[in-house]
C-alpha positions as CSV (number, residue, x, y, z in Angstrom):
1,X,-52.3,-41.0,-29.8
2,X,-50.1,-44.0,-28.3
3,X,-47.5,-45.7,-30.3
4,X,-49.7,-48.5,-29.7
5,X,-52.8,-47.1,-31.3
6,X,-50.5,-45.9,-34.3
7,X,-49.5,-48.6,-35.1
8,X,-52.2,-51.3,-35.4
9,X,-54.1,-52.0,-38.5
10,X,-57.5,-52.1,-38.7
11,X,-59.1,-55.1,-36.8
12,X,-60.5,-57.7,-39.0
13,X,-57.0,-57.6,-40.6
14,X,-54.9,-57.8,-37.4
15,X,-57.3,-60.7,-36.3
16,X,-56.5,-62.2,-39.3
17,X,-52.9,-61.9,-39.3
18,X,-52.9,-63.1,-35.6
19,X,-54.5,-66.3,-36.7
20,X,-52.5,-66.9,-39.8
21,X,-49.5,-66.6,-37.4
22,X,-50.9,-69.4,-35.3
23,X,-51.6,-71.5,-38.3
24,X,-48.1,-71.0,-39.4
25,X,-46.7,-71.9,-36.2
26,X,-49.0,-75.6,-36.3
27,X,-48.2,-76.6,-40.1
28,X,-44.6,-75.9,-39.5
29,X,-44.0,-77.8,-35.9
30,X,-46.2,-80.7,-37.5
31,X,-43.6,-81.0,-40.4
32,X,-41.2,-83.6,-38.2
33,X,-44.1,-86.3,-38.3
34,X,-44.6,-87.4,-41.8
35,X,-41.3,-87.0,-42.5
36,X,-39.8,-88.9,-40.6
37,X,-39.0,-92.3,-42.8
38,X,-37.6,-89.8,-45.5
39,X,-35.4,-87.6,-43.2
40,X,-33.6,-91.5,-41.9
41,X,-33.2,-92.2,-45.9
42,X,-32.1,-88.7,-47.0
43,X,-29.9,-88.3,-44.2
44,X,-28.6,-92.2,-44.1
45,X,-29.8,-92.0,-40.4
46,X,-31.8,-94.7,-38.4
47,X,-35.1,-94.3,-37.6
48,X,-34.5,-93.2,-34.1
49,X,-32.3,-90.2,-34.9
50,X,-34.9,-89.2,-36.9
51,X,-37.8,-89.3,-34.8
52,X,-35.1,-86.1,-33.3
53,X,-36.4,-83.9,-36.0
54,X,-40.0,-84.4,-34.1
55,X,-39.0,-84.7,-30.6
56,X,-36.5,-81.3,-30.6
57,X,-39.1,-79.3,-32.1
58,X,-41.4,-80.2,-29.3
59,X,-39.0,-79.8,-26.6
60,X,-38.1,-76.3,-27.9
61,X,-41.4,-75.3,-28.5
62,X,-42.5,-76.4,-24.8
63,X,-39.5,-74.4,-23.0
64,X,-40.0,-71.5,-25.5
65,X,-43.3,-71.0,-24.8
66,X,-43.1,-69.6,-21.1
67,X,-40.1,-67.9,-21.8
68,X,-40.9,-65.6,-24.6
69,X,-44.5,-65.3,-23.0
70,X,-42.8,-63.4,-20.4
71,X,-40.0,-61.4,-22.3
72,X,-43.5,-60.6,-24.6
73,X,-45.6,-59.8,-21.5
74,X,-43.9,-56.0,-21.6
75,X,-43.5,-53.2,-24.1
76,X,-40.7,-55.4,-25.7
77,X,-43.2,-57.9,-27.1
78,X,-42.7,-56.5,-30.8
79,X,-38.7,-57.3,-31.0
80,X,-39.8,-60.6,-29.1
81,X,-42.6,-61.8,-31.6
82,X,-39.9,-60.3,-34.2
83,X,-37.0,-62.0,-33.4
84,X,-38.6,-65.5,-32.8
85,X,-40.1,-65.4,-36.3
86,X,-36.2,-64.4,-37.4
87,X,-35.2,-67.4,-35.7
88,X,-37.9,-69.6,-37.2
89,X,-36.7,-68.1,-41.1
90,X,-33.1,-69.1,-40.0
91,X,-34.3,-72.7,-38.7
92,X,-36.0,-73.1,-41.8
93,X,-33.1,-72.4,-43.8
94,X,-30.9,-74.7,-42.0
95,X,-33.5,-77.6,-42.6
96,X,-33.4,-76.8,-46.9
97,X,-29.8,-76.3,-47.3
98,X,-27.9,-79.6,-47.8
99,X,-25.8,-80.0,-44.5
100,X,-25.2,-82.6,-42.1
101,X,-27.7,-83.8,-40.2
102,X,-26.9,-82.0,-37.3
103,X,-27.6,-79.1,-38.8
104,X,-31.1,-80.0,-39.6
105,X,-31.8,-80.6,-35.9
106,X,-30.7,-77.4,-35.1
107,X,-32.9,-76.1,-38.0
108,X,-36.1,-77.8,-36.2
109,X,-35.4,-76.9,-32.8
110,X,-35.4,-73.1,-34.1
111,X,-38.9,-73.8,-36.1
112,X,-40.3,-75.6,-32.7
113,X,-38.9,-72.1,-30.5
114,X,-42.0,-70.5,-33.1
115,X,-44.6,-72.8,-31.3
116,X,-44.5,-70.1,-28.8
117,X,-46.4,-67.7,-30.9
118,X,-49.8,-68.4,-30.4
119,X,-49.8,-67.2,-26.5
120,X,-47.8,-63.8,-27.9
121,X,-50.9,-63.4,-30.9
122,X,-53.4,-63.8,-28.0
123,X,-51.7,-61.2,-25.8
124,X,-51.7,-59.2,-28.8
125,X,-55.7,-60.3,-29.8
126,X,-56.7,-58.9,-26.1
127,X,-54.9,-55.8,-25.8
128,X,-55.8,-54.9,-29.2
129,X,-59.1,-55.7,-30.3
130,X,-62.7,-55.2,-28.6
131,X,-64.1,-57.8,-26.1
132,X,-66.2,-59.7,-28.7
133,X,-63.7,-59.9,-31.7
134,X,-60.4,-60.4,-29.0
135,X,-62.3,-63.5,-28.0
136,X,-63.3,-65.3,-31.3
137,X,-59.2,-64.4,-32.5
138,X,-58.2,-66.2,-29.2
139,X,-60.6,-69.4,-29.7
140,X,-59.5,-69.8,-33.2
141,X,-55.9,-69.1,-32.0
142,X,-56.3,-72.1,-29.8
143,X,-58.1,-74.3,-32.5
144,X,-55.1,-73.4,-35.1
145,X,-52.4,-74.4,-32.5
146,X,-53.9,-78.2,-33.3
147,X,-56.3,-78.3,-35.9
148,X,-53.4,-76.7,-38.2
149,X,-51.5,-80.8,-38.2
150,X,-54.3,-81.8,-40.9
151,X,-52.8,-79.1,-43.1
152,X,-49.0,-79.3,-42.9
153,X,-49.2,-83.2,-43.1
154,X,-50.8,-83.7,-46.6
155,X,-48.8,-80.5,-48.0
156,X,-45.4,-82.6,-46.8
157,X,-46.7,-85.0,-47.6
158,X,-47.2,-84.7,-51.4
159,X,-43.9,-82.2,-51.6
160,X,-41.9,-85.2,-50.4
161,X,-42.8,-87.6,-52.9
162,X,-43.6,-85.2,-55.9
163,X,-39.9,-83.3,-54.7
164,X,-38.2,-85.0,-52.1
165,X,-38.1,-84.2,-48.1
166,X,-35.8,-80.7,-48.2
167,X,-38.9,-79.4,-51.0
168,X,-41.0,-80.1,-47.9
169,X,-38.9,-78.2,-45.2
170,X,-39.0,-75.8,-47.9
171,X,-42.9,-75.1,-47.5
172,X,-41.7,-74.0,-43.6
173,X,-39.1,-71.3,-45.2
174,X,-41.9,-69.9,-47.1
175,X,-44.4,-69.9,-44.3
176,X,-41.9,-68.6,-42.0
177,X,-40.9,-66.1,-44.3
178,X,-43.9,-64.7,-45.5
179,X,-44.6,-64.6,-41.2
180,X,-41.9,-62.5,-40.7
181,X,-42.5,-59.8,-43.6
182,X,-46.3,-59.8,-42.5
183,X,-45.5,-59.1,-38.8
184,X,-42.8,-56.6,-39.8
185,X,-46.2,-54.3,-41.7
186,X,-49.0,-56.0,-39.3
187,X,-47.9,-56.7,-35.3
188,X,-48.5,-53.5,-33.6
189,X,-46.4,-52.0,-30.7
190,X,-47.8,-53.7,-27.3
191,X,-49.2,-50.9,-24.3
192,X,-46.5,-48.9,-22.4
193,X,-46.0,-51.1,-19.3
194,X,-43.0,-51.8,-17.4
195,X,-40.7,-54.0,-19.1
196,X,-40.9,-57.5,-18.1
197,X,-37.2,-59.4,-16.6
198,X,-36.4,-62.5,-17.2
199,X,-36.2,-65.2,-14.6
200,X,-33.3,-66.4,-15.5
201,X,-32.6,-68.9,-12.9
202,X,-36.6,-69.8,-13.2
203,X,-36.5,-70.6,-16.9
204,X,-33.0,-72.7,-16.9
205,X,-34.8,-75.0,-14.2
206,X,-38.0,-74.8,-16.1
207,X,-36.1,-76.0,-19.3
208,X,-34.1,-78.9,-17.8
209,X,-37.4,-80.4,-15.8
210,X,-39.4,-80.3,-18.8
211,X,-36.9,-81.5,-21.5
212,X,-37.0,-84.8,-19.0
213,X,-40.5,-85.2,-18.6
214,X,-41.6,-84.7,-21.9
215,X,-38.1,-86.6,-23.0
216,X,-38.8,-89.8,-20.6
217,X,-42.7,-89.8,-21.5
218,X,-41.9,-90.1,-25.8
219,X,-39.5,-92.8,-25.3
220,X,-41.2,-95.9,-25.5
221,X,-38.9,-97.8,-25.5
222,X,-36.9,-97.0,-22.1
223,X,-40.8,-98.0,-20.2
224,X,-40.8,-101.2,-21.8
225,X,-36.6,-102.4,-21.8
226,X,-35.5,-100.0,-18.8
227,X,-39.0,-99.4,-16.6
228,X,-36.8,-98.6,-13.2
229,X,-34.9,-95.6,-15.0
230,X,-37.9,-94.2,-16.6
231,X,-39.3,-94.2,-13.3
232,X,-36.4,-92.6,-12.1
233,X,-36.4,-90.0,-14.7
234,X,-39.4,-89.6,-14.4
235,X,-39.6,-88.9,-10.2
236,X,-36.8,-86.5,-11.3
237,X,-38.4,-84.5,-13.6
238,X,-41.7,-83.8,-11.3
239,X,-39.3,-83.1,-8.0
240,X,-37.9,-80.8,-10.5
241,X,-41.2,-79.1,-11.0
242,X,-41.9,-78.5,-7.5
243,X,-38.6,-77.4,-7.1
244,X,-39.5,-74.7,-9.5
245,X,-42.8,-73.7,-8.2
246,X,-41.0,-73.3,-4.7
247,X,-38.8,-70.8,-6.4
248,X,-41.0,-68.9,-8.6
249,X,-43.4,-68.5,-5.6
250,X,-40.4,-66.5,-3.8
251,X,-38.9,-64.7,-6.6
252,X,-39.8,-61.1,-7.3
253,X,-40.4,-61.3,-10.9
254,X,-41.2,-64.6,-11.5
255,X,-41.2,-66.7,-15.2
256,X,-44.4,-67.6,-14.5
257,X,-47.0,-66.2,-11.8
258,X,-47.9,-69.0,-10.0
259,X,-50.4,-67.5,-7.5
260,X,-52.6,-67.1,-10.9
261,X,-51.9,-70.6,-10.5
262,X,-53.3,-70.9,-7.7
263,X,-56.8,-69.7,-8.5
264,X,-59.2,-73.0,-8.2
265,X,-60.6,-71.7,-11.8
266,X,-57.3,-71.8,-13.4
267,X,-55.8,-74.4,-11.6
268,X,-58.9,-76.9,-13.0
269,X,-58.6,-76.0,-16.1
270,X,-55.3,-76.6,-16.4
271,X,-55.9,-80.1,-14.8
272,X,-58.9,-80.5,-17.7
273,X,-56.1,-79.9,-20.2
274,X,-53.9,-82.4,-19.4
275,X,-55.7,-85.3,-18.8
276,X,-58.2,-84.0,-21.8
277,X,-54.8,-83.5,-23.9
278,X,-54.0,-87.4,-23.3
279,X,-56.9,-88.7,-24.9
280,X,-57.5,-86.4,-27.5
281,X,-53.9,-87.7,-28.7
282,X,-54.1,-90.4,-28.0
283,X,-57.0,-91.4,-30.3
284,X,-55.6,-88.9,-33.2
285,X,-52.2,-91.1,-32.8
286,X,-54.0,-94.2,-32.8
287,X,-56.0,-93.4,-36.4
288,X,-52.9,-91.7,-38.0
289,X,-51.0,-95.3,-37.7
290,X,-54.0,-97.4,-38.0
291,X,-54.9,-96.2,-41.7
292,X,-51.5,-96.1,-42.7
293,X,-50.8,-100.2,-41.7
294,X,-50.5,-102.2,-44.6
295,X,-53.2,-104.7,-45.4
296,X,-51.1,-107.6,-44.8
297,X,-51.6,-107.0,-41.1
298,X,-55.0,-108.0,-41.3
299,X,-56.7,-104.9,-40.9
300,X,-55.3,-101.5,-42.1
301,X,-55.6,-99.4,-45.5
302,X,-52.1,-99.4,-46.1
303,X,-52.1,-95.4,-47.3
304,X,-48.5,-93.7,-47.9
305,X,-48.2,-90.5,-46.1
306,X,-50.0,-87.9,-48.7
307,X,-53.2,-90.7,-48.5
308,X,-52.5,-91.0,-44.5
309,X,-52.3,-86.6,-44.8
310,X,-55.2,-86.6,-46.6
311,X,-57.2,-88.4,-43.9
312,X,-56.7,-85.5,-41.5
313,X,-57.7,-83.3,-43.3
314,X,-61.5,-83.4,-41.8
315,X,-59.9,-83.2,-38.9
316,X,-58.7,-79.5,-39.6
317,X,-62.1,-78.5,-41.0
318,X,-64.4,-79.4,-38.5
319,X,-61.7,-78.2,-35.9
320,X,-62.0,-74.6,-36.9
321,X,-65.9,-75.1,-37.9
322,X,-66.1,-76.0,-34.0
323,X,-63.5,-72.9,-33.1
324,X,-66.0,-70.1,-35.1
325,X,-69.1,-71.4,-33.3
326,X,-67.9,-71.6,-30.0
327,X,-68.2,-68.1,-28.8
328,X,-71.5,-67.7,-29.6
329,X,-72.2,-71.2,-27.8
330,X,-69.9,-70.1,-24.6
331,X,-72.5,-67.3,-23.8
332,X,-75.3,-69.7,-23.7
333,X,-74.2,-72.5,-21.9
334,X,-71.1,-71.6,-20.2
335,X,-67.5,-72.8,-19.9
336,X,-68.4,-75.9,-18.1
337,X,-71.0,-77.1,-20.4
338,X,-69.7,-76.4,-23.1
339,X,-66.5,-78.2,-22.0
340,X,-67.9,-81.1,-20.7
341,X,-70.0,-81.5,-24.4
342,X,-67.0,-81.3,-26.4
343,X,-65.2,-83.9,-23.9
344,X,-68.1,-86.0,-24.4
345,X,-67.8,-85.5,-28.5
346,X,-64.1,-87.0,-27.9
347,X,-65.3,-89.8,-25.8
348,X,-68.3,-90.3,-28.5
349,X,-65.2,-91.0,-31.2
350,X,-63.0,-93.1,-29.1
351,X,-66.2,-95.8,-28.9
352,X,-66.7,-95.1,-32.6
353,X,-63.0,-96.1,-33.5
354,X,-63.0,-99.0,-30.8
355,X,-66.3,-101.0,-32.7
356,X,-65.9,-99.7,-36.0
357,X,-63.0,-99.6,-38.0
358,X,-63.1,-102.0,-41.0
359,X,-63.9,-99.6,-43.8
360,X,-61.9,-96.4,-44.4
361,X,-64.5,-94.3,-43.9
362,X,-65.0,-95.4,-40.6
363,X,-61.3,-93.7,-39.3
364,X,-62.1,-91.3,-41.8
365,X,-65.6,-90.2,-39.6
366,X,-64.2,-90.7,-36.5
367,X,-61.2,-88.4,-37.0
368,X,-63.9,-85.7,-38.5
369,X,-65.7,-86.1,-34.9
370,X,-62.9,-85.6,-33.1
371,X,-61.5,-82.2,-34.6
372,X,-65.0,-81.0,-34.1
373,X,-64.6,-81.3,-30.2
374,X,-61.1,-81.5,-30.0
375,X,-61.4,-77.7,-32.0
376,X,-64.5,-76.9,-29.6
377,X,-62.5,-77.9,-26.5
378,X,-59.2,-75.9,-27.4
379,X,-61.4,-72.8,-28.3
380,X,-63.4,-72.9,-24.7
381,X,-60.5,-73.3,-22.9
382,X,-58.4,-69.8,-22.9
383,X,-61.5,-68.3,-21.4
384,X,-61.8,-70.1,-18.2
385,X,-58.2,-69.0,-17.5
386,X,-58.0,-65.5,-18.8
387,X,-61.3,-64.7,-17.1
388,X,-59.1,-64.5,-13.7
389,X,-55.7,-63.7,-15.5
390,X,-54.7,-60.1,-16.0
391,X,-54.3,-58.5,-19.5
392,X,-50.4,-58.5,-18.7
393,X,-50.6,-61.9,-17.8
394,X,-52.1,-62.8,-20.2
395,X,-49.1,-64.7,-22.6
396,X,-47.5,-65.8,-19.5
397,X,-50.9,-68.1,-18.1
398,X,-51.7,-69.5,-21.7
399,X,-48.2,-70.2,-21.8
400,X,-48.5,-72.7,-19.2
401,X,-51.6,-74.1,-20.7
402,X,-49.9,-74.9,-23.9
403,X,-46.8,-76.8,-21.8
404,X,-49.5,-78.5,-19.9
405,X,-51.1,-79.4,-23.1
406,X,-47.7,-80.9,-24.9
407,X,-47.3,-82.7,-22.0
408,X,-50.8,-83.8,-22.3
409,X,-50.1,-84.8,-25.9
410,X,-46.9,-86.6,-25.5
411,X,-48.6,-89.1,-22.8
412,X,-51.3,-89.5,-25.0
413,X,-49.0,-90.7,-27.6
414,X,-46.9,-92.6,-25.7
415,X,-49.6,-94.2,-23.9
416,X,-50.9,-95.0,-27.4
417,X,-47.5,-96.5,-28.7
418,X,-46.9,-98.8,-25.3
419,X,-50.2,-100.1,-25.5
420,X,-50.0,-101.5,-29.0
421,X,-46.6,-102.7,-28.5
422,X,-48.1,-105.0,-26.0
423,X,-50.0,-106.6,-28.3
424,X,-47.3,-106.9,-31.3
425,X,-45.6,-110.3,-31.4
426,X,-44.3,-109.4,-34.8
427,X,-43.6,-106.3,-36.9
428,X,-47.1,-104.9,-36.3
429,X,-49.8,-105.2,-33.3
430,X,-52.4,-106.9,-33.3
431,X,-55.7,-105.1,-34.1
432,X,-57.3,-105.7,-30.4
433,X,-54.3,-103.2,-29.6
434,X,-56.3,-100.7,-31.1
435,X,-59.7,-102.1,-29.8
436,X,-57.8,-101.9,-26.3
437,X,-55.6,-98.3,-26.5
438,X,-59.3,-97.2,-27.9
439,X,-61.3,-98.3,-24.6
440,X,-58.4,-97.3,-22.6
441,X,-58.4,-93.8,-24.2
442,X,-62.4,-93.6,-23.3
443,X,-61.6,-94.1,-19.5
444,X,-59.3,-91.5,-19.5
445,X,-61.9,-88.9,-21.6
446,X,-64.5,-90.0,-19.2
447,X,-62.4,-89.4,-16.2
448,X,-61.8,-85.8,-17.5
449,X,-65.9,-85.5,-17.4
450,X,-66.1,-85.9,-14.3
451,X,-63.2,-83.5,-13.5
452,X,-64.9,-80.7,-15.4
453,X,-67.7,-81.6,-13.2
454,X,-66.8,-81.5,-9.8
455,X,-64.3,-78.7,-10.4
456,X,-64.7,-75.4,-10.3
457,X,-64.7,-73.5,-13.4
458,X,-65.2,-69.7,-15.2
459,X,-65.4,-67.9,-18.1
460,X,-65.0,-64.2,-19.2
């Protein structure tokens, strides 16, 4: 009997686990976002320095995740999946403790490392269980890497105002701790195969070009004062990229495999993501801070952050109500079709939101809509990549899906935030802002249509 046969529990329960890991790794990365107004008052920062409590998480999470997909991609991927949830109890610590505030970034950007997970549990999901089970854990692992925001926002929500904002980094030490004793009973030893090195050189480069691009797409405010050096950055950042692909394509061991990359299946997909990602966040961006304007705007609920929390919660639900049907749907109509139909669920909401919006249940509908196919989408994807991806590649390929899909998700938001503060004269935009970003947003979901249409695509 193998250690890795010894050592795993029984399947529903390691399924189980895996997803709760996922979950854990969503609620906590979402805590920088409602949070942000009482971190600048806590902390007797401005606004700005914040929104760093966000952003770091993000950009740790995004050079993380290919990183430890590799280091996990070999027999090591037990100490890997053990000391990242370590680092995530220790960043959670730092964020409760009452330090200076640069402490508390340091605190996030060790939570955001944990974002990185979900690709590990799916390696672990398909080396572990059968073909049938391994691919529902996978779909919902994909669903919880999103769908998991509508629960960490209400919880921080009401712990902020009922305890203050440290009682609400405190719900990440408890989730991160309670991650780290389950794994330590739970995470079985991965197959004997040879141990995986890490392209070092590969992930430095990898680090720098994304911390720009993802750095240079959130900051709204260097497109709209200083265009030319976002531009700049921005050229920078991509030359970067293909700087990077040059090299991994000629190093032995490679941080990431990019002839999987190569593969028209996976290389589509991948393409879906991103300009899916854009619009999917765009319109969940849109909603959050529509229903949370004050009703001296002229339009708005005005709904503190618990209310605003609240409002997602739909968004969750239906999400992983999308992620436990999908697999049964995937073998009847396909990848592609079942793509396309939850691309066309998103584009459905984004014309809901744009001509209907004046009563609270209205936002409240259209953000139910959108976790359905935003949850269906994320679950149909890891199987049009992993059908050509080898079981060793396995965390490596999702791992470049999920930095494809934060970059995805920061355009979206940004896109979202430049767009309304074209139409703001005063301290908040105008509501055609949201009736424009809306149609906008709808371009771009139907422009993914017709990608996942003319594009080839698979499924396992």
């Amino acid at each position: 009997m193998t250690t890795a046969t010894r050592h795993a529990p029984a399947p529903g329960l390691l399924a189980g686990f895996l997803v709760s890991v996922g979950l854990a790794g969503a609620v906590i990365g979402s805590l920088g976002a409602p949070l942000i107004t009482a971190v600048a008052e806590e902390y007797d920062v401005s606004l700005a320095a914040s929104q760093w409590t966000l952003t770091i998480a993000l950009l740790a999470g995004a050079v993380a995740t290919p990183v430890f997909g590799r280091l996990g991609a070999g027999p090591r991927r037990r100490t890997v999946v053990l000391g990242m949830l370590g680092a995530e109890v220790v960043g959670s610590l730092l964020t409760v403790l009452p330090l200076p505030f640069a402490f508390l970034l340091i605190g996030r950007a060790l939570q955001g490392s944990g974002l990185g997970l979900v690709v590990l549990m799916m390696a672990v999901a398909r080396d572990h269980l059968d073909e049938q089970r391994s691919a529902r854990t996978i779909a919902l692992l994909s669903v919880a890497s999103t769908a998991g925001i509508g629960i960490g926002y209400p919880l921080s929500g009401l712990l902020t105002d009922l305890a203050g904002v440290r009682a609400a980094y405190g719900l990440g030490l408890l989730i991160t701790g309670a991650a780290f004793v389950a794994a330590v009973f739970a995470l079985p030893q991965a197959p004997e195969r040879p141990a995986s090195r890490l392209d070092v050189r590969g992930a430095i480069l990898l680090a720098i070009a994304l911390a720009a691009l993802l750095l240079v797409i959130g900051e709204t405010s260097l497109w709209r004062y200083h265009a030319g050096l976002a531009i700049g950055i921005l050229v920078a950042a991509l030359l970067l990229l293909i700087g990077w692909t040059f090299l991994e394509a000629h190093t032995e061991k490679p941080l990431v495999d990019v002839r999987l990359l190569r593969h028209p299946a996976v290389a589509a997909a991948n393409l879906v993501m991103l300009t899916g990602g854009v619009g999917m966040y765009l319109l969940f961006s849109l909603i959050t801070r529509f229903v949370q304007t004050p009703a001296e705007a002229g339009y708005g609920f005005g709904l503190n952050t618990f209310e605003a929390g609240l409002v997602l919660v739909p968004f969750s639900i239906l999400g992983f109500v999308a992620g436990r049907l999908v697999p049964s749907w995937r073998d009847r109509l396909g990848a592609r079709w079942l793509l396309a139909a939850s691309t066309a669920v998103v584009l459905a909401t984004f014309v809901l939101f744009a001509v209907a919006r004046s009563h609270l249940v209205e936002p409240i509908l259209a953000i139910g809509i959108l976790g359905f196919g935003v949850g269906a989408f994320s679950a149909a994807m890891p199987a049009v990549i992993l059908a050509v991806t080898p079981k060793a590649e396995t965390a490596s390929a999702m791992s470049v899906n999920a930095v494809v899909r934060s970059v995805g998700f920061s355009t979206g938001s940004a896109l979202g935030g430049l767009i309304l503060a074209a139409h703001t004269t005063g301290v908040f935009p105008s509501e055609s802002g949201y009736g424009a970003a809306a149609w906008i947003g709808a371009a771009a979901t139907a422009a993914t249509l017709v990608i996942i249409a003319i594009l080839p695509l698979k499924q396992q």
